[in-house]
C-alpha positions in Angstrom: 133.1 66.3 207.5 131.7 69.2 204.7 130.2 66.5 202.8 127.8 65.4 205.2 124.7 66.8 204.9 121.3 66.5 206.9 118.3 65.0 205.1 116.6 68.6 204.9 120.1 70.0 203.4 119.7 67.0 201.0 115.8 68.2 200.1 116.9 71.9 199.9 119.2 71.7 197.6 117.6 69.4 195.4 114.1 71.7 195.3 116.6 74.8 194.6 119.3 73.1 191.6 118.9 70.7 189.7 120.3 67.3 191.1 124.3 67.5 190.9 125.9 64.2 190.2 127.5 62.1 187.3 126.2 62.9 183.9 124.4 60.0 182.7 126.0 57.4 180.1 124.8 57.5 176.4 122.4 54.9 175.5 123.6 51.4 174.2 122.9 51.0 170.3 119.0 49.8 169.8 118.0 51.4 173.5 115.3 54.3 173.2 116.8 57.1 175.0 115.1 58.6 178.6 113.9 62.1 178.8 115.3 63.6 182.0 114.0 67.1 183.1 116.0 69.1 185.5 114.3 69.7 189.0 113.8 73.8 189.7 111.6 75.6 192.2 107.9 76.4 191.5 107.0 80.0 191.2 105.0 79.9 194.2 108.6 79.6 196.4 109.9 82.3 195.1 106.6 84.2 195.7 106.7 83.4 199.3 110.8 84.0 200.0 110.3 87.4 198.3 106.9 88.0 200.9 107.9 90.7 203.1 106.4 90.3 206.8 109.6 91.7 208.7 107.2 94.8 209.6 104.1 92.4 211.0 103.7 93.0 214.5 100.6 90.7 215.5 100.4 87.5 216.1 97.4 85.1 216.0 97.8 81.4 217.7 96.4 79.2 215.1 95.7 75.4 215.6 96.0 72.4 212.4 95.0 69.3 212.5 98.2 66.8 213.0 98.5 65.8 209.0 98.7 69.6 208.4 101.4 70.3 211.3 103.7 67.7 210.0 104.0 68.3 206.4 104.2 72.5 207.3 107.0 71.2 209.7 108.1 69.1 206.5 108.2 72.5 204.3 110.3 74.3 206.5 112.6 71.8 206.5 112.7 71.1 202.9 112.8 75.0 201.8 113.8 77.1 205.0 111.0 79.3 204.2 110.0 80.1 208.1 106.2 79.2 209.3 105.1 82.6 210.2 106.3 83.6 206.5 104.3 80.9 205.2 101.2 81.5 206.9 101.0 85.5 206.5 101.8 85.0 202.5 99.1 82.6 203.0 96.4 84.4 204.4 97.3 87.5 202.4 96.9 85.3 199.2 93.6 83.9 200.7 92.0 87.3 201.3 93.1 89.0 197.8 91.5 85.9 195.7 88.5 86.0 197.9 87.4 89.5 198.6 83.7 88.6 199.9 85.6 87.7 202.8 86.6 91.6 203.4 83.0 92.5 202.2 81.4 90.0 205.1 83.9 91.9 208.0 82.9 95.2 206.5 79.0 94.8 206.8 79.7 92.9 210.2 81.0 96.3 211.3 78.9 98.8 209.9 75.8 97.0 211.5 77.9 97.1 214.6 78.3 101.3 214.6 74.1 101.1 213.9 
């Protein structure tokens, strides 16, 4: 019964390790040989488990289009990186790389004080 695993298990572990299983058989005489690269994590998954956002407080309701829903629903189940984590590393990423983004809130509230 420990040997059956869900389909998301199945995607987890094979985004994490490298695919477990029989070692492959030598080549027959004459037979070019196959490369075959181990699977590992990109860098940006380990970026976003090691994202912090146990201290956010706030919440914003935000809407996707259906395409976008499902394959975030699909990356939660294929890396078990929660939503919310997602989103906040996201958004945090989104404002550092575009700082006129800042600058337009910023002049949007000093004309305000005027």
């Amino acid at each position: 019964m420990n040997d059956i695993k869900s389909l998301a298990d199945q995607l987890r572990s094979s985004i994490t390790s490298p695919p477990a299983g029989p070692k492959p058989k030598p080549p027959a005489e004459g037979k070019p040989k196959k490369q075959t690269k181990a699977v590992s994590a990109p860098a940006i998954l380990e970026e976003i488990r090691d994202y912090d956002n146990s201290g956010h407080k706030n919440m914003v309701h935000v809407r996707f289009d259906k395409k976008t829903a499902q394959l975030l629903s699909h990356f939660k189940m294929a890396t078990g990186i929660d939503l919310t984590k997602l989103i906040a590393f996201s958004v945090r990423r989104l404002l550092s790389q575009h700082p006129e983004i800042k600058s337009i809130v910023q002049q949007y509230i000093q004309n305000l004080e005027l």
